[in-house]
N, C-alpha and C positions, 0 to 999 in steps of 0.2 A: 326645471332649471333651463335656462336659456342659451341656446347650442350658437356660439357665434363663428360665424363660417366667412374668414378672409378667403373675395376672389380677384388674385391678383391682375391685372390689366392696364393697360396707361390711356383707355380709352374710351372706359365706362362699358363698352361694348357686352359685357357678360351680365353683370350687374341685375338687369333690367329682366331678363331672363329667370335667374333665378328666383327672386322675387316673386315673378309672374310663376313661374311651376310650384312654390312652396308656399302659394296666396294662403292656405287651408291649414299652414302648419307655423302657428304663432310661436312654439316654442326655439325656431330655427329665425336668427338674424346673420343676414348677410351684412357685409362690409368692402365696400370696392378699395382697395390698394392700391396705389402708381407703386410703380416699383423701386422708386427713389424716394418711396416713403417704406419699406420693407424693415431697417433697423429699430424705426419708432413702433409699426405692427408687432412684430414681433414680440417684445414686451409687454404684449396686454394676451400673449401665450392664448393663440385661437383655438376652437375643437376641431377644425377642420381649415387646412386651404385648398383653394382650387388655383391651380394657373393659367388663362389662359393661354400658350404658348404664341401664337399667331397675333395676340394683341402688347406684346412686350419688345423695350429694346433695349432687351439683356438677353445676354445666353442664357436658355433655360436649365443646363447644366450648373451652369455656377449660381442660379439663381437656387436650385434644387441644395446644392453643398451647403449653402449658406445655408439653408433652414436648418437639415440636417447636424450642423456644426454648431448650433445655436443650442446653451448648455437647458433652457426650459423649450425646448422644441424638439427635441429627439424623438417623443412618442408622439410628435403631433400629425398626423395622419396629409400626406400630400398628393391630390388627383391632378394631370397635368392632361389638358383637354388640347388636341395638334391636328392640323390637319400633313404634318408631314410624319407620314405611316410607315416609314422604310422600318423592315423589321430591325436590322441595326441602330437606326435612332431610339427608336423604342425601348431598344436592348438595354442601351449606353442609359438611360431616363430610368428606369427599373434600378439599375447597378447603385443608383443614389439610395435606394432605398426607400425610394415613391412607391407608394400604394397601388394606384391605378395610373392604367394609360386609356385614356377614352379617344377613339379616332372621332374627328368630323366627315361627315353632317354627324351633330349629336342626334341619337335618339333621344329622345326626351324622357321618356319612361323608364330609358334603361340608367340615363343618367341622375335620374328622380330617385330611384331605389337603389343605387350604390351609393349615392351621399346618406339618406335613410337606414340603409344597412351598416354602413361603417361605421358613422355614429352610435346605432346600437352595440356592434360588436363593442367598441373604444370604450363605451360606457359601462358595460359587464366587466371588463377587466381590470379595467380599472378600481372595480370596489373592491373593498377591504374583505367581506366573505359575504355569503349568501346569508346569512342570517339576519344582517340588516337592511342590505341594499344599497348601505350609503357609501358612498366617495371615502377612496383612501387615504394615503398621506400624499400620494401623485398628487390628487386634484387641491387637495388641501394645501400645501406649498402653495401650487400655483396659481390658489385665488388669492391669498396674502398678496403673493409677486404681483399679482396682478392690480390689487384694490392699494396696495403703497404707490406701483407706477403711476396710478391715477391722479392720486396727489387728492383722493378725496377721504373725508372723516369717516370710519367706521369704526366698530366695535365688536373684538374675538372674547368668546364667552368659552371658556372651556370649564368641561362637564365630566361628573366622574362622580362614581357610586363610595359610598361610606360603610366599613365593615362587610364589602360583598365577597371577600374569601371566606371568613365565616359565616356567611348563607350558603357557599357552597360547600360546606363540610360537612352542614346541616340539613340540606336540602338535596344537591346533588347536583351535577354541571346541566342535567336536561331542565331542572329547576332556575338555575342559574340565568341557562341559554334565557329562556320567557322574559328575565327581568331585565336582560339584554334587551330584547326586544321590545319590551313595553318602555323601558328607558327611550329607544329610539324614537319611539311614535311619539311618546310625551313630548320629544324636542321640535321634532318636525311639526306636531300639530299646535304646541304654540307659538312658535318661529310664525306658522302660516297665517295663523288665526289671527296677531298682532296687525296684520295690513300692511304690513312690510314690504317694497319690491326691493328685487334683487339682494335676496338673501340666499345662507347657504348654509346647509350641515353635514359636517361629517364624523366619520367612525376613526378614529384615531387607534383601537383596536381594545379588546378586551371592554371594559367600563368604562372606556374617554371616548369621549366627543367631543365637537368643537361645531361653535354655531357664530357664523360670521352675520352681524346684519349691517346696514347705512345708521350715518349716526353715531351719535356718542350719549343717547337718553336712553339708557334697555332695563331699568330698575321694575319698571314693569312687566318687561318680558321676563325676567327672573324670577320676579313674584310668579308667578302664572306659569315659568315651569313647575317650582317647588309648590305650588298648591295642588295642579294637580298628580306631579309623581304622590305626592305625599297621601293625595285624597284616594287613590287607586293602588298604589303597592301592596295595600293591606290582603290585600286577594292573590295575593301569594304569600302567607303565610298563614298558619296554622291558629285557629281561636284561643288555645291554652298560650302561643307567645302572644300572641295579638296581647291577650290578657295580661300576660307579665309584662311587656315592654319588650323584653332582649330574649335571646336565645344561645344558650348553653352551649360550648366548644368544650371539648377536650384539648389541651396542650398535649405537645412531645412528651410531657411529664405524667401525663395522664391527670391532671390537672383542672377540674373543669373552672372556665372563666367565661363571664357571661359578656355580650358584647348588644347593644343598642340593634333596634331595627334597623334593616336597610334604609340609607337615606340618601338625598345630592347635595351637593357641593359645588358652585361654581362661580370659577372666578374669571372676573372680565379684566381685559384689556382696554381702554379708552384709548384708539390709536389717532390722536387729532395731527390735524395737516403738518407733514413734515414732524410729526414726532420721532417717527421709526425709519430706516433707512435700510433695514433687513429682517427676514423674516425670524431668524435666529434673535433679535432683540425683542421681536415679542414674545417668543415663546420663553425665552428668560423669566421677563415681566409676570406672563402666566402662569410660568411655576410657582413663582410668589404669593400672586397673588392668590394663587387656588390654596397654596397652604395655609393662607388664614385661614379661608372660607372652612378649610376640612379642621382647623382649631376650635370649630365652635361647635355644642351639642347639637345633633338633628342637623334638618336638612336648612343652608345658609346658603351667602353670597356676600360675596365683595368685591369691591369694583375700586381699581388702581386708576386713578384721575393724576396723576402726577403727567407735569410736563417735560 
């Protein structure tokens, strides 16, 4: 996933710089800001700014608050690069709740592996748990926020297992965890395989997922999730259900009731230009439309094309 790093500046002067130190590291794009372009940055919510202080004519203080006070920018990580070192300025720059303070002359090595390190930290915490790896509901919000500000056509596919409380009653949550996991890899490795750029997945928590890609054509990439969940789940389950089809629960009642193999469900989102205007209006949509999808026997999809 593509780490985009605003360096704010009104003089191109940083720019050029970082570019040249991160030639080798494709997944990192910079973006030079004037800082009377800051309102409109902001809304495309960056993984990182840098400021340079010395090339701005704004106070760096209230250029700091402003991000700070910006409702999708709170966690968003801010290095303020100055050549005015007084420990009291630096002080007052900290209190905003900026990350680093870098004096000039920069090292270049040292400032190569704090953007590098931050990034990593931002991106660990950010996930929803170690089990998948994938982005939470943080980053999740704020790619929507971000692919609606764009004004450009994509498509949210959300993803979610069918009858997977009864695999775990039957199986067991370390049983469970695997199909979590093998779920995840299914999304990510046809998300990637399809030749998609600028896509995205994440773990919405428990058996949801959500896979954003460009676009509003993904009938195929649904196919080719559910081919291969479907052609590979079997290997977590035992030959004798394999053989019957469904697998056997006990109710509260003591009650046994049989319930269909594990399967997916996923229902898209068709968000073309200017259809949605928050991200709460497609996740409405999605609830919808995933309820068909989980209407039908075995593993399905449906796709909400409505203007």
């Amino acid at each position: 996933m593509v780490q985009e790093i605003y360096i704010i500046d009104d003089d191109d002067s940083s720019i050029v710089i970082f570019r040249e130190l991160f030639r080798n590291d494709p997944e990192y794009k910079f973006i030079s800001v004037k800082t009377g372009q800051i309102d409109i940055a902001l809304k495309n919510i960056p993984s990182l700014i840098v400021i340079n202080e010395d090339a701005i004519d704004r106070d760096v203080i209230d250029l700091c608050r402003k991000i700070r006070k910006d409702e999708d920018n709170t966690i968003t990580p801010v290095i303020v690069v100055s050549s005015k070192t007084s420990r009291e300025h630096r002080v007052r720059i900290l209190r905003e709740s900026v990350e680093y303070f870098i004096k000039k002359p920069v090292d270049e090595q040292y400032l190569y592996y704090t953007v590098k390190n931050l990034n990593r930290l931002l991106s660990s915490n950010r996930r929803v748990s170690p089990l998948t790896g994938l982005p939470g509901n943080v980053q999740i919000h704020a790619e929507l926020k971000k692919r609606i500000g764009r004004g450009e056509p994509f498509s949210v596919l959300y993803i979610d297992l069918d009858n997977f409380k009864a695999y775990n009653d039957v199986y067991g949550f370390l049983k469970g965890d695997q199909i979590i996991e093998f779920t995840a890899d299914t999304i990510v490795n046809s998300v990637h395989s399809d030749e998609l750029d600028n896509t995205f997945v994440g773990h919405i928590g428990g058996d949801d997922f959500v896979a954003i890609v460009p676009g509003v054509n993904c009938e195929k990439l649904c196919q080719n999730i559910i081919f291969q969940f479907d052609t590979n789940v079997l290997r977590y389950f035992t030959d004798d259900d394999i053989e019957k089809g469904y697998i056997e629960v006990a109710n509260r009642k003591g009650i046994i009731e049989q319930f269909p193999l594990t399967s997916v469900s996923i229902g898209v989102v068709v968000a073309d230009v200017g259809r949605f205007h928050n991200i709460l209006e497609i996740s409405d949509i999605g609830a919808q439309v995933k309820h068909a999808a989980k209407s039908v026997m075995g593993s399905s999809y449906a796709i909400d094309r409505r203007k």
